[in-house]
TIFI-286250 format. One record per residue (C-alpha): residue in three letters; residue number from 1; x, y, z. Coordinates in pm, 1 decimal. Each point is the difference from the previous one (the first is absolute). Layout:
<lovexs>
+-------+-------+----------+----------+----------+
: vovex : torpa :       c1 :       c2 :       c3 :
+-------+-------+----------+----------+----------+
:   ALA :   NUM :        X :        Y :        Z :
...
+-------+-------+----------+----------+----------+
</lovexs>
This chain:
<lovexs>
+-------+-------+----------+----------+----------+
: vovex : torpa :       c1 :       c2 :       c3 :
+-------+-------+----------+----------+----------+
:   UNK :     1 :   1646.3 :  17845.1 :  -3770.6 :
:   UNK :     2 :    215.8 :   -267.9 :     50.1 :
:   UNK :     3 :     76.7 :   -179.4 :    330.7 :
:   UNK :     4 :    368.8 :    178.7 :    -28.1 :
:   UNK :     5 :   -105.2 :    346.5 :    -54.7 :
:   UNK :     6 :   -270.4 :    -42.2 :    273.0 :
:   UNK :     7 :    315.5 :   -142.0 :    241.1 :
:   UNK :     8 :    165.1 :    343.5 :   -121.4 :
:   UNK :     9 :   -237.7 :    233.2 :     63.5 :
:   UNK :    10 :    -51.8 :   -118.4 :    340.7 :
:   UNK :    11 :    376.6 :     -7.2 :     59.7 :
:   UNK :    12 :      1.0 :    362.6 :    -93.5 :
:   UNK :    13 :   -279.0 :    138.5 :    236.2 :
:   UNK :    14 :    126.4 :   -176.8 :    272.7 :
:   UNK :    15 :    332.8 :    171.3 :    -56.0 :
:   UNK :    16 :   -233.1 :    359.7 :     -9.3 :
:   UNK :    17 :   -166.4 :   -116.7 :    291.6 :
:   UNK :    18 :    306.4 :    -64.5 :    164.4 :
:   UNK :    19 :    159.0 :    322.7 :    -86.3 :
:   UNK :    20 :   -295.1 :    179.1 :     85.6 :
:   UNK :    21 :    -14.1 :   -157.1 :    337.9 :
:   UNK :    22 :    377.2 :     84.0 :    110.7 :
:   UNK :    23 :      4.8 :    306.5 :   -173.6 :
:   UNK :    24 :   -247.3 :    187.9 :    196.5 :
:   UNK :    25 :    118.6 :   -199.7 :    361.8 :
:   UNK :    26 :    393.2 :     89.9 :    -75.5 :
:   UNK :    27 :     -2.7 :    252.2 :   -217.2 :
:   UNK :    28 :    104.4 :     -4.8 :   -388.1 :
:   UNK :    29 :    414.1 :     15.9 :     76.3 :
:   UNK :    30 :      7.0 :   -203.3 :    272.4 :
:   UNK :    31 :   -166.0 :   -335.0 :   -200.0 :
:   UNK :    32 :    221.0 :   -220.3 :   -191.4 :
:   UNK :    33 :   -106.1 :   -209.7 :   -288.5 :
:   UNK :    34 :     97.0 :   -334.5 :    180.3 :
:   UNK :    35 :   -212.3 :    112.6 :    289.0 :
:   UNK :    36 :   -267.9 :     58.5 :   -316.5 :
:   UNK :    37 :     58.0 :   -347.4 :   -124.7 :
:   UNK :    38 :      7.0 :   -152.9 :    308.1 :
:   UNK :    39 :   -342.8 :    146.6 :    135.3 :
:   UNK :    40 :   -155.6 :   -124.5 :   -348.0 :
:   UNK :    41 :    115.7 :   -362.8 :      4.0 :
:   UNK :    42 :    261.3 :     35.8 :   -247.8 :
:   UNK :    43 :    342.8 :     67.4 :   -134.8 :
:   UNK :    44 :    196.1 :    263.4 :      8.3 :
:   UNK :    45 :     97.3 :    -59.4 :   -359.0 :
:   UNK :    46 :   -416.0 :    -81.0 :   -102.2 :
:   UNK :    47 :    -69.6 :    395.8 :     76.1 :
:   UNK :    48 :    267.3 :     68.6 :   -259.3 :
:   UNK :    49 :   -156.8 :   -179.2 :   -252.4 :
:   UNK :    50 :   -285.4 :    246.1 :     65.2 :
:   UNK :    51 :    151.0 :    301.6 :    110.8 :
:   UNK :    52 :    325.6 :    159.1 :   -111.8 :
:   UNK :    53 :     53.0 :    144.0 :    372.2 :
:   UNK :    54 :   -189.4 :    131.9 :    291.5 :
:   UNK :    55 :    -56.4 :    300.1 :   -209.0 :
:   UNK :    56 :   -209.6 :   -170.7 :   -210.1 :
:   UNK :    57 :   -207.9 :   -133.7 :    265.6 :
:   UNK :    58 :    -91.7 :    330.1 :    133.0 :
:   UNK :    59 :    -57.7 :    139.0 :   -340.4 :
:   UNK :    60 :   -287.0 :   -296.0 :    -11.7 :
:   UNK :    61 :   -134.2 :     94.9 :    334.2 :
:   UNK :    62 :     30.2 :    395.9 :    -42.0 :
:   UNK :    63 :   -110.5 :     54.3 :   -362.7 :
:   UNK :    64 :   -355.6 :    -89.9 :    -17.7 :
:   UNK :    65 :   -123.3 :    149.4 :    295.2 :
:   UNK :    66 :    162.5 :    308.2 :    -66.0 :
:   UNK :    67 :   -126.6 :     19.8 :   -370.3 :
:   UNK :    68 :   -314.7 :    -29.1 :    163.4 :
:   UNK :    69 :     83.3 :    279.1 :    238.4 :
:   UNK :    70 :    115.2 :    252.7 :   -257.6 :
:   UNK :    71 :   -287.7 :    -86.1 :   -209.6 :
:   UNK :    72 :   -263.6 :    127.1 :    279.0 :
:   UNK :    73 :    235.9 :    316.5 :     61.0 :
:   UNK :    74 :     44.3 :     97.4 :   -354.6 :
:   UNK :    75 :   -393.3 :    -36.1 :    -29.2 :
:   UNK :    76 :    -80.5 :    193.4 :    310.6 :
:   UNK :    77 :    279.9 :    262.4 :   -131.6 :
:   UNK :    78 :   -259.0 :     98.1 :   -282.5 :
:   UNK :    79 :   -296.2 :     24.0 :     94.4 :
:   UNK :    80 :    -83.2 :    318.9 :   -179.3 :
:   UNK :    81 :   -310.2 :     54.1 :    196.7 :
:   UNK :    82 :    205.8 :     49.1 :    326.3 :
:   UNK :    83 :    188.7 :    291.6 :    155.1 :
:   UNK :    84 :    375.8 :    -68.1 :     70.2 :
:   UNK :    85 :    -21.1 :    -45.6 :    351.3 :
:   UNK :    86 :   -264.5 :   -210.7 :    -23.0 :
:   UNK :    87 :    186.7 :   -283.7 :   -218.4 :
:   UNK :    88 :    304.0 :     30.3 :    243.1 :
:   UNK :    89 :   -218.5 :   -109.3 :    293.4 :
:   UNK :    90 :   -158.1 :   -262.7 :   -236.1 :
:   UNK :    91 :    347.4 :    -84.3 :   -113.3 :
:   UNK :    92 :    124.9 :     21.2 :    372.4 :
:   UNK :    93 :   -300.4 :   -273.1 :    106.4 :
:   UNK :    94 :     77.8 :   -215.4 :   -258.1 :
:   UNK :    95 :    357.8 :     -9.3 :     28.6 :
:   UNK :    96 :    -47.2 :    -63.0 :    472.8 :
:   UNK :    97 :   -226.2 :   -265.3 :   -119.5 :
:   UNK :    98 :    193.0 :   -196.7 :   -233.9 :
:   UNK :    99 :    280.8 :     24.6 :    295.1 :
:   UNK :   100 :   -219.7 :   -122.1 :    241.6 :
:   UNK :   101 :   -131.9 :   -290.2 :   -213.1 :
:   UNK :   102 :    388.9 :   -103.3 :    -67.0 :
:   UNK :   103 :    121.4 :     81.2 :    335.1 :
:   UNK :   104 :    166.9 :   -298.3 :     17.4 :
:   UNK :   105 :    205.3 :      9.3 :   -301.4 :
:   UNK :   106 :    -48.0 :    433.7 :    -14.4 :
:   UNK :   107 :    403.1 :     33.1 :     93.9 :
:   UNK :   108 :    107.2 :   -240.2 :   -321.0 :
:   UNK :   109 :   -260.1 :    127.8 :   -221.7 :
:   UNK :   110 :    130.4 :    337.8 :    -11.6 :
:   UNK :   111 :    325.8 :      0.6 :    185.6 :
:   UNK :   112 :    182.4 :   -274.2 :    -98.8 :
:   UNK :   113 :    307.8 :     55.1 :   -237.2 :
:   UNK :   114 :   -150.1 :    309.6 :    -15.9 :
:   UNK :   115 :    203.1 :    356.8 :   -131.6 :
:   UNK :   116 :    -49.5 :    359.8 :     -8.2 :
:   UNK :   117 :   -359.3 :    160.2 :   -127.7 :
:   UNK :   118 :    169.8 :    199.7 :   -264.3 :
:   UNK :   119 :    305.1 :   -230.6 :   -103.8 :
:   UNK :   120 :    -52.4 :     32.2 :   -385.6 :
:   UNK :   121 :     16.1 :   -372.3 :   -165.9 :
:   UNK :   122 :    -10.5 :   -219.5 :    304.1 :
:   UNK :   123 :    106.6 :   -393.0 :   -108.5 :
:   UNK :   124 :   -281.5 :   -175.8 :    119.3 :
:   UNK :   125 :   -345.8 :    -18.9 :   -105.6 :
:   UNK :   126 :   -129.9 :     10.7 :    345.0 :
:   UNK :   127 :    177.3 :    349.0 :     90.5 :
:   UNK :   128 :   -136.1 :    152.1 :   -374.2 :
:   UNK :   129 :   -365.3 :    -68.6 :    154.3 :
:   UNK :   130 :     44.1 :    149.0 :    381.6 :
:   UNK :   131 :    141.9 :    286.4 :   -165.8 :
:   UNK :   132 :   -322.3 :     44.2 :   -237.0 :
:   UNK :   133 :   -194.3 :    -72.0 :    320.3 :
:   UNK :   134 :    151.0 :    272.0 :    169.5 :
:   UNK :   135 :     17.9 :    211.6 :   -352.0 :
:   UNK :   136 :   -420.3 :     28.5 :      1.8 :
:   UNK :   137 :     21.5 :    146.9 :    391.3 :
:   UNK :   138 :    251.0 :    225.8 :    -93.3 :
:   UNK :   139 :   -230.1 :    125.1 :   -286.4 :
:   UNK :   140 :   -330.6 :     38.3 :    187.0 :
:   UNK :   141 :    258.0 :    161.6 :    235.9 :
:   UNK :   142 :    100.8 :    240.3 :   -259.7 :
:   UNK :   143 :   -341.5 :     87.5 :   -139.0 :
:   UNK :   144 :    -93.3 :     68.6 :    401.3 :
:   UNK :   145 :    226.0 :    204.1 :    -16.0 :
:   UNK :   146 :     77.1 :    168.4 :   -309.7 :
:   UNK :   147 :    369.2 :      5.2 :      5.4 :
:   UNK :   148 :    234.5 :   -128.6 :   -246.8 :
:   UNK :   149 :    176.8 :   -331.5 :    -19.5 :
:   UNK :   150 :    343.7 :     27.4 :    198.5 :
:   UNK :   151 :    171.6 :    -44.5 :    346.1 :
:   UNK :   152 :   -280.3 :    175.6 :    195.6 :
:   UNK :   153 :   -259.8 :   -196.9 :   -133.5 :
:   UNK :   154 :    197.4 :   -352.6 :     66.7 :
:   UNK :   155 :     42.3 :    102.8 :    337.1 :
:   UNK :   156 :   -358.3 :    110.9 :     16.2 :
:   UNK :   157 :    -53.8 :   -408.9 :   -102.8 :
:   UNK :   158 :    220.5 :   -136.1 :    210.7 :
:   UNK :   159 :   -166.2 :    180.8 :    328.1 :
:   UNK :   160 :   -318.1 :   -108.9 :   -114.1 :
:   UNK :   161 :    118.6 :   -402.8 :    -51.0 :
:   UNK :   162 :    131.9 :     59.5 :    312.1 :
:   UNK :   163 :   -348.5 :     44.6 :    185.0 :
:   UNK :   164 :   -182.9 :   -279.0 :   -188.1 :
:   UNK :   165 :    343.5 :   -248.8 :     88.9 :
:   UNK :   166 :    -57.2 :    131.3 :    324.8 :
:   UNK :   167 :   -384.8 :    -47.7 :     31.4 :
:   UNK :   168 :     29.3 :   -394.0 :   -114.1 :
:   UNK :   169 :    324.6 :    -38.5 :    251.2 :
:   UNK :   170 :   -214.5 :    149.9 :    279.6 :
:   UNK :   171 :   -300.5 :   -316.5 :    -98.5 :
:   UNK :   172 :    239.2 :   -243.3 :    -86.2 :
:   UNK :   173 :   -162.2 :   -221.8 :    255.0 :
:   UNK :   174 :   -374.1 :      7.2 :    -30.4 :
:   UNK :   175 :   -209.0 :    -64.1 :    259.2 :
:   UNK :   176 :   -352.7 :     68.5 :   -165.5 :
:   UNK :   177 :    -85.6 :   -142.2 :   -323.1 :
:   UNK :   178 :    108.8 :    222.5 :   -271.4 :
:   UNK :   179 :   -357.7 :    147.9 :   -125.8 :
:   UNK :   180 :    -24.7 :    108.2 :    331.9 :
:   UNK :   181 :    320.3 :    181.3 :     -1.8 :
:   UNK :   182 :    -32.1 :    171.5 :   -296.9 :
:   UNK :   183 :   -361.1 :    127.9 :    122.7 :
:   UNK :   184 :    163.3 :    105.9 :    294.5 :
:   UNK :   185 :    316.7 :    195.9 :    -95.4 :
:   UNK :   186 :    -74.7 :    111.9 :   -361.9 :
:   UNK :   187 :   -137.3 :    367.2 :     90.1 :
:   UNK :   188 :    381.4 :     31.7 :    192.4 :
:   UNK :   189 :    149.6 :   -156.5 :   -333.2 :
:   UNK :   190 :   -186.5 :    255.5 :   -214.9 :
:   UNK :   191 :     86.1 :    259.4 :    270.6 :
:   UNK :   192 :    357.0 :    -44.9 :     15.1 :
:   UNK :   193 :     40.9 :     61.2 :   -336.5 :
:   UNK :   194 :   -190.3 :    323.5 :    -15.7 :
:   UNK :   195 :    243.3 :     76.2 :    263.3 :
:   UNK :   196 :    300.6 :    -75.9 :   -209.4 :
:   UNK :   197 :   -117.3 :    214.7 :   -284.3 :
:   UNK :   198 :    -51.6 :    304.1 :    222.6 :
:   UNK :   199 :    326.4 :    -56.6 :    119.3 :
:   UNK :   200 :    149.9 :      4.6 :   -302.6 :
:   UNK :   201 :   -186.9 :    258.7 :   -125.1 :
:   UNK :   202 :     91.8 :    248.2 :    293.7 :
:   UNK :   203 :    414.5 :   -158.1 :     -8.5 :
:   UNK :   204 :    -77.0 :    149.6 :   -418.8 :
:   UNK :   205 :   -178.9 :    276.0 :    139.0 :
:   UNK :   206 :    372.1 :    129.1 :    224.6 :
:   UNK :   207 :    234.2 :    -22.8 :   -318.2 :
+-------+-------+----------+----------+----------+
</lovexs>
C-alpha cells in the first residue's frame, strides 16, 4: 500500500470516527458535515471526496453492524429444534443485547432516516435491512401465534418492538457491567414476552 492510500484510509476513519462521535452526542439530524469535517481535522470538501453526503456516512456506520444483527436473528428464527416462543425470547435477548452493546449509537442505528415498517420499496439500503430485521419478529410473531399475515399481525409487531425499545430506553444508562445485567433481568425479559403472547392471544381470543 502506498504512502497515499495509507494517508487515505486514515483520512476516511477519522471522518467515521468523527461521525460516530457527534452522531450519538447530537443526534443524526442535528450534525452537519462541516461539524464532521471539522471534528476529523479536515475539509469540508475532503469528506466529499469520500462520501457523497451524510447519508452515506451513516450507511457506513449502520450497515455492518446491522448485517451482523439480522444475521444472528435470522439464525435464531430457525432453529427447528425450538418451540416458537422459545426463539422469540432468544430472538428478544439477542436483539436487548445488541441495543445495549450500541447504546451509544442505538438511536442512529435504527432510527435515523428511518420510515415506516411496511412501506413497500423504501430508497435506502439501510431502511430495506430494519425492515427485514423487524420482518423475522413479525414471523416468529406469526408462527406464536398462528394467524395470518395482515394488519392484526403488524400491530401485534409493533406492540411487541415497543416493549423491547422500551426495555433498552429504561437501561440506557448502565450502572453494572452488562453481563451482570443481562444475568439479572433476563428471566423479566423472557417473562414479558410470555406476557405479550397471552395478551394477544386472549385480545384474539374476544373477536
Amino acid at each position: 500500500m502506498s504512502k497515499h492510500e495509507r494517508r487515505s484510509n486514515q483520512t476516511i476513519q477519522d471522518i467515521l470516527t468523527s461521525a460516530e462521535k457527534l452522531f450519538s452526542k447530537k443526534g443524526y439530524d442535528a450534525v452537519t458535515i462541516r461539524e464532521i469535517a471539522k471534528d476529523a481535522g479536515c475539509s469540508h470538501t475532503t469528506i466529499y471526496l469520500y462520501f457523497k453526503d451524510k447519508e452515506a456516512l451513516l450507511h457506513q456506520l449502520a450497515m455492518p453492524v446491522l448485517e451482523t444483527l439480522h444475521q444472528q436473528l435470522k439464525q435464531l428464527s430457525t432453529q427447528e429444534d425450538m418451540s416458537a416462543i422459545a426463539r422469540l425470547k432468544n430472538i428478544s435477548r439477542a436483539y436487548i443485547l445488541f441495543g445495549l452493546q450500541n447504546q451509544n449509537m442505538y438511536s442512529v442505528l435504527i432510527n435515523a432516516k428511518s420510515t415506516k415498517v411496511d412501506q413497500e420499496h423504501p430508497e435506502l439500503e439501510v431502511n430495506k435491512l430494519r425492515i427485514e430485521i423487524f420482518e423475522i419478529l413479525m414471523e416468529v410473531i406469526q408462527q406464536c401465534l398462528s394467524i395470518p399475515n395482515g394488519k392484526q399481525l403488524l400491530a401485534f409487531s409493533r406492540i411487541f418492538y415497543y416493549n423491547l425499545n422500551g426495555v433498552l430506553m429504561t437501561y440506557s444508562y448502565m450502572h453494572e457491567p452488562l453481563e451482570t445485567l443481562m444475568e439479572r433481568l433476563t428471566s423479566t425479559f423472557d417473562l414479558s414476552v410470555d406476557i405479550l403472547i397471552l395478551g394477544f392471544k386472549e385480545k384474539l381470543s374476544e373477536e
